[in-house]
FILUMFI-593027 format. One record per residue (C-alpha): residue in one letter; x, y negated, z negated. Coordinates in nm, 4 decimals, decimal comma, padded with zeros to 6 digits. Last residue first. Example, Ala and Ser with C-alpha at 12.3 -4.5 7.8 and 13.67 -1.06 7.14 Angstrom:
2
{code S x 01,3670 y 00,1060 z -00,7140}
{code A x 01,2300 y 00,4500 z -00,7800}
This chain:
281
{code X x 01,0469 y -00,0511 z 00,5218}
{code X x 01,2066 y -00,3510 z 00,7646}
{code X x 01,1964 y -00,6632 z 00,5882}
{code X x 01,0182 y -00,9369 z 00,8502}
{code X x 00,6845 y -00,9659 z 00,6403}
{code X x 00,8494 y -00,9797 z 00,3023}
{code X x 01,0781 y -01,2765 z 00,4041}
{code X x 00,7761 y -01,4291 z 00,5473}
{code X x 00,6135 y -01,4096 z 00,2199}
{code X x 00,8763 y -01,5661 z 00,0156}
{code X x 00,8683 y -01,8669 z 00,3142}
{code X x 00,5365 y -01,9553 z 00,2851}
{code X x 00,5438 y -01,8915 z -00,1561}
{code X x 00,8465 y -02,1772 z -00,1255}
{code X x 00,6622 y -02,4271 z 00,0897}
{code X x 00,3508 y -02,3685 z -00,0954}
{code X x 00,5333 y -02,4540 z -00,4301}
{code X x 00,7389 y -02,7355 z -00,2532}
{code X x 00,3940 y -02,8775 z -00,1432}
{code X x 00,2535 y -02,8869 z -00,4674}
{code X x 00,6024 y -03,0487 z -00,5994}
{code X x 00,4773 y -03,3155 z -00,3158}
{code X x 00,1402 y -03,3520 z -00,4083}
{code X x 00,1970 y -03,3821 z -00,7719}
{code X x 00,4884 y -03,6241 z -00,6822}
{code X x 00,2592 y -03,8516 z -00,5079}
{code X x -00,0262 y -03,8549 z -00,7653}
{code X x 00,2713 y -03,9705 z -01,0178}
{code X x 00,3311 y -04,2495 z -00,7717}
{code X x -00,0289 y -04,3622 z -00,7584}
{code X x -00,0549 y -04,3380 z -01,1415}
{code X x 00,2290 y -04,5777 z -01,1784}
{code X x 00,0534 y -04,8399 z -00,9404}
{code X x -00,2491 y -04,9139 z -01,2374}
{code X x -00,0330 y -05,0834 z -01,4655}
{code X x 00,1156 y -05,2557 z -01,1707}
{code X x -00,2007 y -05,3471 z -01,0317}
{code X x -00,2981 y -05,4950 z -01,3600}
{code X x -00,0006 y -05,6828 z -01,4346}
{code X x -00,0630 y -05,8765 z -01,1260}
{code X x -00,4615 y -05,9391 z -01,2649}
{code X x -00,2775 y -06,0796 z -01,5331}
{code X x -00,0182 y -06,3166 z -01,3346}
{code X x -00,2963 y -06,4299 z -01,0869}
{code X x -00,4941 y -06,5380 z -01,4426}
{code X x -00,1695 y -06,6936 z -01,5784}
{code X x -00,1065 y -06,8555 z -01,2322}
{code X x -00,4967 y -06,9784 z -01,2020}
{code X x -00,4256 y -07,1169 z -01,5799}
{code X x -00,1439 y -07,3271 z -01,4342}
{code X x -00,2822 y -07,4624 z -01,1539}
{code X x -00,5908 y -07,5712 z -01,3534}
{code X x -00,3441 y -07,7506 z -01,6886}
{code X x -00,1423 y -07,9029 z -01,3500}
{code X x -00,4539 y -08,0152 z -01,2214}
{code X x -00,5338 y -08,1818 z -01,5690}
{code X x -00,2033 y -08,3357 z -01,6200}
{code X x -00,2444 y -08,4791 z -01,2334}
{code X x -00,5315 y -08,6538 z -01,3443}
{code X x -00,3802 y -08,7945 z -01,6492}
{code X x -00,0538 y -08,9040 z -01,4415}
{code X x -00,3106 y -09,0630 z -01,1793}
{code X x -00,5069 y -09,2276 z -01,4567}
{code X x -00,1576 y -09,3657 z -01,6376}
{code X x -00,0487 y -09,5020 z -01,2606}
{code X x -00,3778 y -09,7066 z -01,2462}
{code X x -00,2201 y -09,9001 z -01,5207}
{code X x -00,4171 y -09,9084 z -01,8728}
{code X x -00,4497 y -10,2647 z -02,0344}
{code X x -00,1868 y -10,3820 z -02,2320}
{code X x -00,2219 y -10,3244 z -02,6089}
{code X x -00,2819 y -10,6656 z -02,8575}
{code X x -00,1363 y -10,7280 z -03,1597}
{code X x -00,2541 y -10,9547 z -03,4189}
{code X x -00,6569 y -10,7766 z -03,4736}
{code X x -00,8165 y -10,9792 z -03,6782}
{code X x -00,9493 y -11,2331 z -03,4766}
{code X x -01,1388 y -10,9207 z -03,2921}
{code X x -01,4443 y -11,1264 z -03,1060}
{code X x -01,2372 y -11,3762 z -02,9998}
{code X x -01,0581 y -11,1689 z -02,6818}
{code X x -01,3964 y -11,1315 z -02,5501}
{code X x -01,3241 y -10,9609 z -02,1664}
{code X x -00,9589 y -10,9065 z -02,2876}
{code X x -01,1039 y -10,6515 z -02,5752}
{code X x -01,3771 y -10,5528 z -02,3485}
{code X x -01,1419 y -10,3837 z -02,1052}
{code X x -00,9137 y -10,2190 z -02,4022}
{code X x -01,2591 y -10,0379 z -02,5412}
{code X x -01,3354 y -09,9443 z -02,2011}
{code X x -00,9719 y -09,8124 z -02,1783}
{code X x -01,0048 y -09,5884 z -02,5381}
{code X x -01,3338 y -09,4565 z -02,4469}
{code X x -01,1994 y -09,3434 z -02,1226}
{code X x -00,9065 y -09,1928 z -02,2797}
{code X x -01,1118 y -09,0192 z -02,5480}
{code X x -01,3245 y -08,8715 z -02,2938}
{code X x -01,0502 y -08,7290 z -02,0978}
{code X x -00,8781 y -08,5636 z -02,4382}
{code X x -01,2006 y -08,4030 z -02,4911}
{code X x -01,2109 y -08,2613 z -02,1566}
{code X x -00,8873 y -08,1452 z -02,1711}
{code X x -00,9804 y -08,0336 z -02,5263}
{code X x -01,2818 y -07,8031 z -02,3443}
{code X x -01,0867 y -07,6918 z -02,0342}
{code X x -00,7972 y -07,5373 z -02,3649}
{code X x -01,0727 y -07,3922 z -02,4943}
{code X x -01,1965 y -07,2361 z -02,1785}
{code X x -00,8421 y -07,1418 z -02,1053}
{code X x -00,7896 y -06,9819 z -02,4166}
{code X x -01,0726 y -06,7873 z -02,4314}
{code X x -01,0339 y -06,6376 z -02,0959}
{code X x -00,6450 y -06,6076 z -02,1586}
{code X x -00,8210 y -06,3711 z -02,4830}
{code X x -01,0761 y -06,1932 z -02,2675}
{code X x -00,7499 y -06,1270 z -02,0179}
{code X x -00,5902 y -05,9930 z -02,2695}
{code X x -00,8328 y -05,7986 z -02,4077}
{code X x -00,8629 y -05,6548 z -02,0758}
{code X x -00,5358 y -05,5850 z -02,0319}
{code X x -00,5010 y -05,4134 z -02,3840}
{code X x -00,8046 y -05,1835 z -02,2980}
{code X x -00,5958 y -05,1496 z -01,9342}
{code X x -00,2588 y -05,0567 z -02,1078}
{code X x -00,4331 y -04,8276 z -02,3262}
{code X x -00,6190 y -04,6669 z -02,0328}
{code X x -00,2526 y -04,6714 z -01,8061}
{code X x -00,0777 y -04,5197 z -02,1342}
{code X x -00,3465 y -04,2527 z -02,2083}
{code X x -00,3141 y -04,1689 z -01,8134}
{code X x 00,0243 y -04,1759 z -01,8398}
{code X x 00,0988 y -03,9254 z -02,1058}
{code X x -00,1851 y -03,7214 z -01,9130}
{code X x 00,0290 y -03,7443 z -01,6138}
{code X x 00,3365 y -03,6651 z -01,7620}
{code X x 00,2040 y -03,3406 z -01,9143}
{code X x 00,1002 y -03,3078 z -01,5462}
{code X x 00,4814 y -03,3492 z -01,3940}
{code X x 00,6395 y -03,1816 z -01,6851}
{code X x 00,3832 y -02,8389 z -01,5687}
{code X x 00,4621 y -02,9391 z -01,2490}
{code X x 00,8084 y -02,9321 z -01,3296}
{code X x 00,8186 y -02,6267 z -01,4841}
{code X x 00,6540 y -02,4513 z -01,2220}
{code X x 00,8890 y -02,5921 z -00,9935}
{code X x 01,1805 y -02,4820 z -01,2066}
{code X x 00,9897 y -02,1241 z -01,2390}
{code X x 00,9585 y -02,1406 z -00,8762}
{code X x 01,3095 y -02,2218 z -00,7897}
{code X x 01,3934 y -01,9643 z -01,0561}
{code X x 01,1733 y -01,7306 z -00,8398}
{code X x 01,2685 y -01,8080 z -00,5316}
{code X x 01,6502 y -01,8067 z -00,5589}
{code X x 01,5728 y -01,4289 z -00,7162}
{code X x 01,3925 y -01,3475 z -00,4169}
{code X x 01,6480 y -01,5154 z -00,2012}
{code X x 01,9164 y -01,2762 z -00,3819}
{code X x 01,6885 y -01,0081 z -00,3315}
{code X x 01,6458 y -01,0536 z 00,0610}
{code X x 02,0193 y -01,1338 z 00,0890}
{code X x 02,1121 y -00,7939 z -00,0633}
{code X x 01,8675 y -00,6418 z 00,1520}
{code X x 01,9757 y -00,8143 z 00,4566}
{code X x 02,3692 y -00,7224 z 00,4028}
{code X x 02,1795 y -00,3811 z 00,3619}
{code X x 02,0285 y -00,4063 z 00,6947}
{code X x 02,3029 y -00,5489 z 00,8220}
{code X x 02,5180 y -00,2869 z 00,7245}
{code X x 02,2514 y -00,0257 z 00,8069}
{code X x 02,2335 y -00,1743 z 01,1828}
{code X x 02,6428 y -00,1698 z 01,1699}
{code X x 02,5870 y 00,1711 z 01,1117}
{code X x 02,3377 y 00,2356 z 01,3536}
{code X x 02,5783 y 00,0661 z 01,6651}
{code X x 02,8273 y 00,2564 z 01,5433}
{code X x 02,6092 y 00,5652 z 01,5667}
{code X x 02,4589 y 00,4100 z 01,8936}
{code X x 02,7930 y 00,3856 z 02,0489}
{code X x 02,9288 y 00,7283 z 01,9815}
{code X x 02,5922 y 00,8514 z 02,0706}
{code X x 02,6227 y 00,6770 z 02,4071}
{code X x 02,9447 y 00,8150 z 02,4329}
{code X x 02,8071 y 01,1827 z 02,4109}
{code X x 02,5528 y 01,1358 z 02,6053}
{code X x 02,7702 y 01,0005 z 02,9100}
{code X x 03,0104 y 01,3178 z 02,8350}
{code X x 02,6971 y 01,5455 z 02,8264}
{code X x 02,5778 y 01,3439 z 03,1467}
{code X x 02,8914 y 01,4860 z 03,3217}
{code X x 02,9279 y 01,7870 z 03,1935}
{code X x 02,5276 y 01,8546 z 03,3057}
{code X x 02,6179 y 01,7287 z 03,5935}
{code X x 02,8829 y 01,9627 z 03,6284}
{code X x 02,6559 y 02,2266 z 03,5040}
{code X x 02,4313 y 02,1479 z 03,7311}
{code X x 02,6651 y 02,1312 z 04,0386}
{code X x 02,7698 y 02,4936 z 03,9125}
{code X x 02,4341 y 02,6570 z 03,8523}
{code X x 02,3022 y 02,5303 z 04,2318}
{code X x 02,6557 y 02,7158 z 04,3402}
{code X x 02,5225 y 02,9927 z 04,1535}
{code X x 02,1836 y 02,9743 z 04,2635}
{code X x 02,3719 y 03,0035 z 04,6271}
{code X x 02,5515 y 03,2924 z 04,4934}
{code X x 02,2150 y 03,4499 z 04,3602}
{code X x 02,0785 y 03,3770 z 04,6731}
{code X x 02,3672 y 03,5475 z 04,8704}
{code X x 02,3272 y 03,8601 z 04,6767}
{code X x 01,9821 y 03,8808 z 04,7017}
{code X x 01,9895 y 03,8442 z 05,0507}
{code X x 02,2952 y 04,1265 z 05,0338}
{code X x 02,0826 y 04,3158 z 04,7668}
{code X x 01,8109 y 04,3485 z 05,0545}
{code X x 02,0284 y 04,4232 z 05,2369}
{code X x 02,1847 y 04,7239 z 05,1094}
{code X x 01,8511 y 04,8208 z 05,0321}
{code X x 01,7921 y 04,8116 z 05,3748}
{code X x 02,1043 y 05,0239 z 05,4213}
{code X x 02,0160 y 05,2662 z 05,1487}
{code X x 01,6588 y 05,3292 z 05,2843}
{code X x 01,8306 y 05,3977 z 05,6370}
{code X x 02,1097 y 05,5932 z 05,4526}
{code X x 01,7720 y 05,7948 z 05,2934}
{code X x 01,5996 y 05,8252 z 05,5846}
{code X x 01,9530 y 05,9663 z 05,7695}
{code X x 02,0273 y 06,2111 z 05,4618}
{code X x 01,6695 y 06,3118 z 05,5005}
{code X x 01,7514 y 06,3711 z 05,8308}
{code X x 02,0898 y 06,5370 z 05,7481}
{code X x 01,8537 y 06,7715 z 05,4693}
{code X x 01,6076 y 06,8551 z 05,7685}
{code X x 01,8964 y 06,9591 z 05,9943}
{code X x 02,0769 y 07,1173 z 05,7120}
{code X x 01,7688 y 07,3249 z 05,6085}
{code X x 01,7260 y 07,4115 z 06,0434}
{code X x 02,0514 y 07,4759 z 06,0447}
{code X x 02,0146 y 07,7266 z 05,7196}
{code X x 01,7211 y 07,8666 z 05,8627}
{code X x 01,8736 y 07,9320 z 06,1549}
{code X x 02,1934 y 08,0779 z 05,9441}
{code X x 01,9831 y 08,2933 z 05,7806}
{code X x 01,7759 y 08,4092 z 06,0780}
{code X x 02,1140 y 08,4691 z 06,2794}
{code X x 02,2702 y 08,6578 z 05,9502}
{code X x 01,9135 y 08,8468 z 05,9840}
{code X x 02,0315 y 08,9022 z 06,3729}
{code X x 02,3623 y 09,0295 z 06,2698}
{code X x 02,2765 y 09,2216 z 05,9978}
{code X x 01,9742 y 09,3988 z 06,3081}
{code X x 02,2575 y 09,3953 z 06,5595}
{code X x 02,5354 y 09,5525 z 06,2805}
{code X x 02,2874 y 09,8243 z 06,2348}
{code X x 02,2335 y 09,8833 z 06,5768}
{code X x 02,5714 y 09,9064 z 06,6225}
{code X x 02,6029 y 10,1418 z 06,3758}
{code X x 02,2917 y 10,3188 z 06,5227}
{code X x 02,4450 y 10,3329 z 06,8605}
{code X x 02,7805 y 10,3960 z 06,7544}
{code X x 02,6333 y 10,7226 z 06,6348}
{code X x 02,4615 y 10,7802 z 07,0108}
{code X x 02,7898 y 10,7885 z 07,1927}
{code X x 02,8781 y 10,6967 z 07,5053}
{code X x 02,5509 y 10,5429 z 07,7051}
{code X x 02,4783 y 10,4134 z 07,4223}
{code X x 02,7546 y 10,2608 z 07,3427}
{code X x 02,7753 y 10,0493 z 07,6525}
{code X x 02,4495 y 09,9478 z 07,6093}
{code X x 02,5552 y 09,8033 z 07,2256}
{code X x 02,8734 y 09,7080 z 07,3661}
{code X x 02,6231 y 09,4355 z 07,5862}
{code X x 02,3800 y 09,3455 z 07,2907}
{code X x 02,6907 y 09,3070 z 07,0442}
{code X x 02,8777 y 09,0488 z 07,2932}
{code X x 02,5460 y 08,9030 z 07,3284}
{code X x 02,5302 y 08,8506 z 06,9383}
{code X x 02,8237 y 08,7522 z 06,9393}
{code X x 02,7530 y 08,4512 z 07,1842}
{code X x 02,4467 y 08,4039 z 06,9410}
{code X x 02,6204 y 08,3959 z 06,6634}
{code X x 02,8905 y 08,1499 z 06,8251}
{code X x 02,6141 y 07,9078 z 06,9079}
């Protein structure tokens, strides 16, 4: 604006001028034509300054969005921040919670390795229970069946020397039936002879004293002689066949103890193997 007041200003003296002097003319129309490049240049400079204040304004217009833009990004991040902060509080927190949990769990493990040793030790000390248990078992079932045999020879000698036995008390009582009998025949013989003495007293003249006839109390003695001689060889045979059982009753019991050493054995291997099973590896 003040260029082109001057410029004006220079247009008007320049008319004056001319109509005075002609040399002022071409100074002044020197100074019109600086003047008017000076107005070109500073056109062109307005018009550079106009362009560079709008790129000025596209570029405050790009820096305010950006502006923005950060501001959004700004507040997110603070709001991921805060999100950051409660986390890491509860992260605190829970670390804390973890923390005494693992406190507790590594006492808790090393009372768990205590035990498990104290287990250990208790698992070899019932191993080694076990096995002299078994190797006493062992030993008596090895006793037990040496025993056995030992009785088994004694219950078949004691059965060879029953029977004999018993062949013998057969023997005897048969004999003995046999002079029971005898003895009964004699006494008859004896009393019929008495009865026919008194029937013919004359016919012995010889004979100076005479025996009384036999009572019927003598025949019930005799009789009763000869069931006691029955009642007592049914005791002697009741007696053997007694000894028999108990001969035999020995063998029963050492069955028995067989069966229940085997059942300590399998007792003992049962509860071996269930130690085994519930050992931890």
């Amino acid at each position: 604006m003040e260029l082109t007041v001057a410029n004006i200003e220079l247009n008007g003296e320049l008319n004056a001028l001319k109509s005075e002097k002609s040399d002022k003319a071409s100074l002044l129309e020197k100074k019109l034509t600086e003047s008017n490049t000076q107005l070109e240049h500073a056109k062109a400079a307005v018009d550079a300054i106009v362009e560079q204040q709008g790129m000025l304004k596209c570029t405050m217009s790009d820096m305010e969005h950006i502006i923005e833009d950060l501001k959004g990004k700004v507040s997110k991040t603070e709001t991921r921040a805060e999100c950051a902060e409660s986390k890491c509080t509860l992260l605190t927190d829970t670390n804390l919670e973890l923390s005494e949990e693992l406190a507790f769990l590594r006492g808790r493990v090393e009372s768990l390795e205590n035990s498990l040793r104290e287990a250990n030790h208790a698992k070899v000390s019932t191993a080694k229970d076990i096995g002299v248990k078994t190797k006493i078992i062992t030993d008596l079932v090895r006793k037990l069946a040496l025993e056995r045999e030992r009785l088994h020879l004694q219950i078949a000698t004691l059965t060879k020397k029953n029977k004999m036995l018993v062949k013998k008390r057969a023997e005897g009582i048969n004999g003995s039936i046999k002079m029971s009998k005898k003895g009964t025949s004699n006494h008859t013989e004896f009393q019929s002879t008495q009865k026919a003495e008194e029937i013919c007293p004359d016919s012995l003249p010889s004979q100076t004293v005479v025996e009384k006839p036999s009572d019927p109390i003598d025949n019930d003695e005799s009789k009763n002689q000869s069931a006691d001689v029955s009642t007592s060889e049914d005791d002697s045979i009741r007696e053997d066949i007694h000894e028999t059982v108990c001969t035999i009753e020995p063998s029963l019991l050492n069955r028995k103890y067989i069966f229940m050493a085997f059942l300590v054995l399998l007792a003992a291997a049962v509860v071996f193997l269930l130690h085994e099973d519930g050992s931890p590896a």
